[in-house]
C-alpha positions as CSV (number, residue, x, y, z in Angstrom):
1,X,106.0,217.3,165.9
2,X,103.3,217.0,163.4
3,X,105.7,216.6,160.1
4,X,107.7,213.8,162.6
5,X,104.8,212.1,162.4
6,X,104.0,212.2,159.2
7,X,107.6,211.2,158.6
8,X,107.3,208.3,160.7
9,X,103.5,207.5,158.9
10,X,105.2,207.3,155.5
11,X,107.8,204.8,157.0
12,X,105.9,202.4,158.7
13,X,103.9,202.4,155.5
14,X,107.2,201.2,154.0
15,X,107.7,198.7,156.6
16,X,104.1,196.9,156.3
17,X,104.8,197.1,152.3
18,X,108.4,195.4,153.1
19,X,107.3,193.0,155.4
20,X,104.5,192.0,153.4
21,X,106.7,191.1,150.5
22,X,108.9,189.3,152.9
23,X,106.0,187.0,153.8
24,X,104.4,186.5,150.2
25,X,108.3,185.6,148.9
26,X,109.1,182.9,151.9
27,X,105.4,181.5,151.8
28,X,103.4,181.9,148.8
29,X,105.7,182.9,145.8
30,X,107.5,179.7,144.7
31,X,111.5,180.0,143.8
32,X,113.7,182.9,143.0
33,X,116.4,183.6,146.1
34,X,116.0,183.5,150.0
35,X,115.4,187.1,150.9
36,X,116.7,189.3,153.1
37,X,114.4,188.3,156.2
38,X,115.2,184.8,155.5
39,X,119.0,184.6,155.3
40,X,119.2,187.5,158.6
41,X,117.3,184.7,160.7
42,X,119.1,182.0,159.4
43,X,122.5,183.7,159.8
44,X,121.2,184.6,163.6
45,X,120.1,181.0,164.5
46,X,122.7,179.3,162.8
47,X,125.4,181.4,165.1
48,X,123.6,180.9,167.7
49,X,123.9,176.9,167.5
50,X,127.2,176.9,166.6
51,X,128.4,178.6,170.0
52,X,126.1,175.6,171.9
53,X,127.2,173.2,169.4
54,X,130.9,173.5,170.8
55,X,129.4,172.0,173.8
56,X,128.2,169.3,172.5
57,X,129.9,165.7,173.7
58,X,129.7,163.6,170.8
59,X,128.2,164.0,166.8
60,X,125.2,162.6,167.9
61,X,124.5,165.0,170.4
62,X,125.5,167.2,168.3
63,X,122.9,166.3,165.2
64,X,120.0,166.4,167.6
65,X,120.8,169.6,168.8
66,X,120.9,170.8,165.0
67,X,117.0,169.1,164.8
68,X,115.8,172.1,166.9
69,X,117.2,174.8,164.4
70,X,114.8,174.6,161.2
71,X,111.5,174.9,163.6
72,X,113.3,177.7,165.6
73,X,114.0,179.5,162.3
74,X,110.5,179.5,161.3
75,X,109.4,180.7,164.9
76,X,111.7,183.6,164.8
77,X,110.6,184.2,161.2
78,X,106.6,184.7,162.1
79,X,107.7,187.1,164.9
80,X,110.2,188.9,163.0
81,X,107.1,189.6,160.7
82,X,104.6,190.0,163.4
83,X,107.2,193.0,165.0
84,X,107.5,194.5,161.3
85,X,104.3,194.6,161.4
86,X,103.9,195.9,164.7
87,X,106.0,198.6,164.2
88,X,105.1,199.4,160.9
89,X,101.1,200.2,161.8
90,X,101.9,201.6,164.8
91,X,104.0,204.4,163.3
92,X,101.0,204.8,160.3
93,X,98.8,205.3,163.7
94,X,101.0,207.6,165.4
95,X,99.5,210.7,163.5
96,X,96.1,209.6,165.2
97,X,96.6,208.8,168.4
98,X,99.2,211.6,169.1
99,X,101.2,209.8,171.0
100,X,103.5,206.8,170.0
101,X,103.1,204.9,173.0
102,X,99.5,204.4,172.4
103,X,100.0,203.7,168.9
104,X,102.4,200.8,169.5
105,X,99.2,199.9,171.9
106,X,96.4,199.4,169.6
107,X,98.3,198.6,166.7
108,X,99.3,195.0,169.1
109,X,95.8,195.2,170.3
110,X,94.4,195.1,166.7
111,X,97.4,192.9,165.0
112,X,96.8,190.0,167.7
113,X,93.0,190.4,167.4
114,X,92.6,191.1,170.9
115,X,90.5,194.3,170.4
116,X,91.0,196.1,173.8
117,X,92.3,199.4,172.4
118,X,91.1,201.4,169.2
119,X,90.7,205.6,168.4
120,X,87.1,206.6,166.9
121,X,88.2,207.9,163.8
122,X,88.0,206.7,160.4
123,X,91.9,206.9,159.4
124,X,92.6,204.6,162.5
125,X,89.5,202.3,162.3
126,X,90.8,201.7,158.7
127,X,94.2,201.0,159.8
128,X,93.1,198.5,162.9
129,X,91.2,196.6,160.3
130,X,94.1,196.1,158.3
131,X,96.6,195.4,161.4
132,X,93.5,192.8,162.3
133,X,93.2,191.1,158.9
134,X,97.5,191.1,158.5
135,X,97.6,189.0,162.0
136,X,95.1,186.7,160.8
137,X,96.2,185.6,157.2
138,X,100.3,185.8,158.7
139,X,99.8,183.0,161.3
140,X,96.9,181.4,158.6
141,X,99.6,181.3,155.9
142,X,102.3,180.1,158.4
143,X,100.3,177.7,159.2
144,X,99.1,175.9,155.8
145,X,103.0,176.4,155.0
146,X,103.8,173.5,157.6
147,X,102.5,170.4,155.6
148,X,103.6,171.7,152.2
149,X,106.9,171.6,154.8
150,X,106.5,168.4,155.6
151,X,105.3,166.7,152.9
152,X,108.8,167.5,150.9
153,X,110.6,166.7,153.5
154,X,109.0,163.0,153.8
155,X,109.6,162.4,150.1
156,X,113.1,163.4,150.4
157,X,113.7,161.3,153.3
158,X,112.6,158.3,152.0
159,X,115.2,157.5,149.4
160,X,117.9,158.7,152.1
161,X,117.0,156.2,154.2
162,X,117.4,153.8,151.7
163,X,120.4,154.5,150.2
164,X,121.9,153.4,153.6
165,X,121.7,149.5,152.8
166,X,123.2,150.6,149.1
167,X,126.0,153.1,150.3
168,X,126.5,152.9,154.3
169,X,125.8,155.4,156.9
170,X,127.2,157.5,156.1
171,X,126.9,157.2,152.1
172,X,130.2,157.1,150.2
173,X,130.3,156.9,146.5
174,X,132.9,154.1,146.2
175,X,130.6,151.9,148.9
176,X,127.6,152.2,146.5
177,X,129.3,150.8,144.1
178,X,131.3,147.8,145.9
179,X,127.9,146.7,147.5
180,X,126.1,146.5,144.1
181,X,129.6,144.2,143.0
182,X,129.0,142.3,145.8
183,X,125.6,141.4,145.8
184,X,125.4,141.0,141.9
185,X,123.1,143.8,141.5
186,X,124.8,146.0,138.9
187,X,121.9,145.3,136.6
188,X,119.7,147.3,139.0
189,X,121.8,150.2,138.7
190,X,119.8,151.9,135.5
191,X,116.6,151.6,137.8
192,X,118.5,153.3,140.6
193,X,120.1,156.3,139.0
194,X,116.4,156.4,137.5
195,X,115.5,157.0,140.9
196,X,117.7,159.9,141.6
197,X,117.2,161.9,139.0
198,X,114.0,162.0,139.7
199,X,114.7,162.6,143.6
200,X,116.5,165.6,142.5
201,X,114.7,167.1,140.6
202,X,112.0,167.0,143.0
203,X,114.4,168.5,145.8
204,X,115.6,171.3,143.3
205,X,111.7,172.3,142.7
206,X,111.4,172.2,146.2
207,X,114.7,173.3,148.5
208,X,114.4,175.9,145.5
209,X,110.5,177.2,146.5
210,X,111.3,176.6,150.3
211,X,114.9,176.8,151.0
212,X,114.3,176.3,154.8
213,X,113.8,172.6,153.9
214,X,117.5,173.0,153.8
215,X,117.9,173.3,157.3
216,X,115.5,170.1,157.7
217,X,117.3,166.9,159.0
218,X,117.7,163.3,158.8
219,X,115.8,161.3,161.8
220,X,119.3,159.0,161.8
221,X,122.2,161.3,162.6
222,X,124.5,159.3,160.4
223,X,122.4,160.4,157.4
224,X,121.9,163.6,155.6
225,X,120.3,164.4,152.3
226,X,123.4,166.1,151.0
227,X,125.6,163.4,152.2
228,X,123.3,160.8,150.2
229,X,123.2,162.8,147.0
230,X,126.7,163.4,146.7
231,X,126.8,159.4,147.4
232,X,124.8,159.3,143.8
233,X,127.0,161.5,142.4
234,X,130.4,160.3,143.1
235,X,129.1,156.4,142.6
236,X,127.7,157.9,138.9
237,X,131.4,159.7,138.2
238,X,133.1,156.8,139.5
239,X,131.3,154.7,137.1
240,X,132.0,156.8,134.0
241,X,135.5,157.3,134.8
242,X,136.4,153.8,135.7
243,X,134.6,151.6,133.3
244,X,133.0,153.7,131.1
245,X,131.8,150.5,128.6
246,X,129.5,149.3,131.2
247,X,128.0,152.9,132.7
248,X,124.1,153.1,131.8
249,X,122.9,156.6,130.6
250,X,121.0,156.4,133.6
251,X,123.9,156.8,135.7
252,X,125.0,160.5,133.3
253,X,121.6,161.7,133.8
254,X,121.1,161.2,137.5
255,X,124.8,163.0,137.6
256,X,123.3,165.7,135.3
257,X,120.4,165.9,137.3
258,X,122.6,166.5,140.8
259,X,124.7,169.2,139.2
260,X,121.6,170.9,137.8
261,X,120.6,170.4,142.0
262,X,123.3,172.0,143.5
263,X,123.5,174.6,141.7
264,X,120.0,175.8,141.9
265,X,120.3,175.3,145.7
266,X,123.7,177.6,145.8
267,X,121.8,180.3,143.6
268,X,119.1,180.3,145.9
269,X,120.9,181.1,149.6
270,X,123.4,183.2,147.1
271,X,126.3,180.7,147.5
272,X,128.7,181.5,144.3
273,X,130.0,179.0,142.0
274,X,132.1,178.9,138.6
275,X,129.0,177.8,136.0
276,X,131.4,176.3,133.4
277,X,134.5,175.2,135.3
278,X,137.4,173.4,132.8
279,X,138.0,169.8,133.3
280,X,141.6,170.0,134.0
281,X,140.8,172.8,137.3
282,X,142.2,171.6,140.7
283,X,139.5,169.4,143.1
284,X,139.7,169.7,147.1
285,X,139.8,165.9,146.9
286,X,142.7,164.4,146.9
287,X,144.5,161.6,144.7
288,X,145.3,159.4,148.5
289,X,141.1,159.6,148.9
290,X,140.7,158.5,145.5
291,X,142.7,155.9,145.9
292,X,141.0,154.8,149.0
293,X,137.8,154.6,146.9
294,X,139.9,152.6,144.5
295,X,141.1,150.0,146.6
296,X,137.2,149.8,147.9
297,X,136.3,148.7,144.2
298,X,139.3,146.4,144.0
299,X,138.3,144.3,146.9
300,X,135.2,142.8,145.9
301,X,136.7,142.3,142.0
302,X,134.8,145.4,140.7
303,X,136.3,145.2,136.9
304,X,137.4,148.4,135.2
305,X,138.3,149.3,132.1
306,X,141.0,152.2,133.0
307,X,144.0,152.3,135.4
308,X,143.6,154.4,138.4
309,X,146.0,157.4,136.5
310,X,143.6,157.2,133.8
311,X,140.7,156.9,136.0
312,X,141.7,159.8,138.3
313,X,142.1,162.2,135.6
314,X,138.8,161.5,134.4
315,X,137.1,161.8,137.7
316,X,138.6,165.0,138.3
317,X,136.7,166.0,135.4
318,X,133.4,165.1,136.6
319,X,133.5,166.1,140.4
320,X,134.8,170.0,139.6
321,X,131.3,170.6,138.8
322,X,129.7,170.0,142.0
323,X,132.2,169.6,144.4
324,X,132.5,173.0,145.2
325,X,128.9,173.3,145.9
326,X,128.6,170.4,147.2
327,X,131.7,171.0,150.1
328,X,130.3,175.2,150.4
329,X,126.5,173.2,151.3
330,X,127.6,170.5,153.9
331,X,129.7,173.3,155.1
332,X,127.3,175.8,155.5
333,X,124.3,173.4,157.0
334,X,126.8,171.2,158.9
335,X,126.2,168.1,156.9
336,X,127.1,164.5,158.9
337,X,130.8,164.1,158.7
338,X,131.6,161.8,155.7
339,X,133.8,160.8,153.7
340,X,134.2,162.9,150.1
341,X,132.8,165.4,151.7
342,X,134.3,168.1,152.4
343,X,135.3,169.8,156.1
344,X,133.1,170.5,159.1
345,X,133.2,173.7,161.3
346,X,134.1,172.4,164.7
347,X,133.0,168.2,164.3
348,X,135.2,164.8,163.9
349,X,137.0,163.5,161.2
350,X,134.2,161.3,158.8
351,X,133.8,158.2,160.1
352,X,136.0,155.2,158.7
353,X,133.4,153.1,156.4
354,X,132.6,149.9,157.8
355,X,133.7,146.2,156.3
356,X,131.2,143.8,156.4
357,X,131.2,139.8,156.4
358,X,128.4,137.8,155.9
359,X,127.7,135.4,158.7
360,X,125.9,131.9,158.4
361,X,125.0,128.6,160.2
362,X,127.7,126.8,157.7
363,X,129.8,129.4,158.2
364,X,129.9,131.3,161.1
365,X,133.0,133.2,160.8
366,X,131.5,134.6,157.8
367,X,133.0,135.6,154.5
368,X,132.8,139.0,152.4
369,X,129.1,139.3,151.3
370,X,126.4,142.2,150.6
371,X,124.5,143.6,153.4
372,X,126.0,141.5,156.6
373,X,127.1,142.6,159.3
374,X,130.5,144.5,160.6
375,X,133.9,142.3,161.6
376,X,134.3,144.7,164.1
377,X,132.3,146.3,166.7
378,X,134.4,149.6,165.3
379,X,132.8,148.7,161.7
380,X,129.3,148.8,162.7
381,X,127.2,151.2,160.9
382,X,123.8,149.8,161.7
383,X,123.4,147.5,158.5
384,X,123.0,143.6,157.8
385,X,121.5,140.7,160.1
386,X,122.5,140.8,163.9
């Protein structure tokens, strides 16, 4: 019995030393990979919602219900590391309490503060000071993790919500675009794509550091970070391939920028990717969307300088670098259904983008405009004068 406790002394020191790395990697050492703590919860959780998610009676529903899952991942990760704990300084007191029970006993008693149980000798004193002072910095650091949290997720938000009057809810590439033809504002797209690269760069540093952020989402369940970035990002590609003589370096950057994004987001929750894929490789998306995107620029007189064949083949050559990623993420975080974007796991079809006419006094039918409102109740999607 003695060298079964010893055995078990040397293992639970091994599980405080694990658990403790666990901690210091999700909330103190910035970047590298999700461990092995982190992607078990998420894994867990995200099953879990998925089996009540087929319940769920419409996308809306469905989004709020998704709200719930980033806090409940970072409760179940402070008790996952509370029972490592647990179980680790109980088995190191096992060898001084003689009995296991007991151990398990004061090692709560001294990991929740509580103090009710204790053995008078110096081993286990030692070891309760430690289970007392790991309880206390644990919650401490969980806690000062929260606005750090929170704080990211505000900045990202805030261009998300307003790419909607830019790109729709939800954001399509193509949309951005038309809008900007429509409202003559294609002078301001430099500015924008400014924006974005600087947006993510800030959410690689971040979603990198604190890759829970990934599971964070949009207040408006018609928007999504993902969803607005690939917005960016097609619009950018779009650009390049279809009128190349009047694309800003602004608009390769921000494009740049995203692929740079995605690719640090994959590398951290261990999602593979081909680093240098050829420019003539196969895309999920196909030549009918395209086209649909296309006809999109043609309506509003958006000039371009190549024919859709040409265009195509050039697009193709700029979305096989992050479309892969890009589809694997909104996959794997069950991303708003969009257009562009990939399939869902059990949600509808993305939503048909809406048309929008602008209505005035002199003209209350309306006529084709920027930022008015839908033609059709079916159109809505929230934007323009009511």
């Amino acid at each position: 019995m003695a060298v079964l406790r010893a055995i078990g002394a040397i293992l639970g020191g091994l599980i405080v030393v694990v658990t403790s790395a666990s901690v210091l990697r999700t909330l103190v050492v910035p970047g590298g990979r999700a461990g092995l703590v982190l992607r078990g919860v998420d894994r867990a959780t995200d099953a879990l919602f998925r089996l009540i998610a087929t319940r769920a009676r419409s996308a809306e529903s469905r989004h709020h219900l998704f709200q719930a899952q980033a806090p409940l991942i970072l409760g179940a990760m402070l008790l996952v590391w509370l029972f490592g704990y647990l179980l680790g300084y109980a088995l190191l007191l096992w060898p001084q309490t003689g009995d296991l029970a007991s151990a398990f006993r004061e090692a709560g008693s001294s990991l929740l503060t509580l103090g009710f149980a204790s053995t008078r000798e110096g081993g286990a004193t030692v070891i309760d000071f430690l289970a007392g002072a790991t309880g206390l910095i644990v919650v401490a650091l969980q806690i000062a993790y929260l606005p750090t949290l929170y704080s990211s997720f505000s900045r990202r938000e805030t261009e998300v919500t307003l790419i909607g009057v830019r790109a729709g809810h939800p954001p399509w590439g193509p949309e951005l675009l038309a809008r900007n033809q429509m409202g003559s504002t294609l002078d301001d797209l430099p500015e924008f794509y400014r924006q974005w690269e600087r947006w993510a760069a800030d959410v690689a540093e971040s979603h990198a550091s604190y890759p829970i952020l990934l599971r964070f989402r949009s207040p408006d369940p018609r928007s999504s970070w993902l969803i607005a970035l690939l917005a960016v990002m097609d619009s950018a590609a779009l650009l390049h391939a279809s009128a190349p003589t009047r694309t800003p370096l602004q608009a390769r950057l921000s494009l740049r920028m995203g692929i740079d994004c995605l690719r640090q987001l994959a590398t951290t929750i261990g999602f593979p990717f081909d680093e240098d894929p050829r420019p003539d490789d196969p895309i999920r998306l196909s030549r009918e969307e395209f086209d649909d995107g296309i006809a999109r620029l043609s309506e509003v007189g958006f000039e371009m300088d190549r024919d859709a064949d040409d265009a195509w083949r050039h697009f193709r050559g700029w979305r096989v670098n992050y479309e892969s990623v890009a589809y694997g993420l909104a996959l794997a975080i069950d991303a708003v259904p969009a257009r562009w974007s990939g399939p869902r796991r059990g949600s509808a079809p993305p939503p048909a983008q809406g048309r929008f006419v602008n209505r005035t006094p002199d003209n209350p039918e309306g006529t084709m405009g920027p930022f008015a409102r839908p033609t059709t109740p079916q159109d809505q999607d929230g934007d323009g004068p009511r």
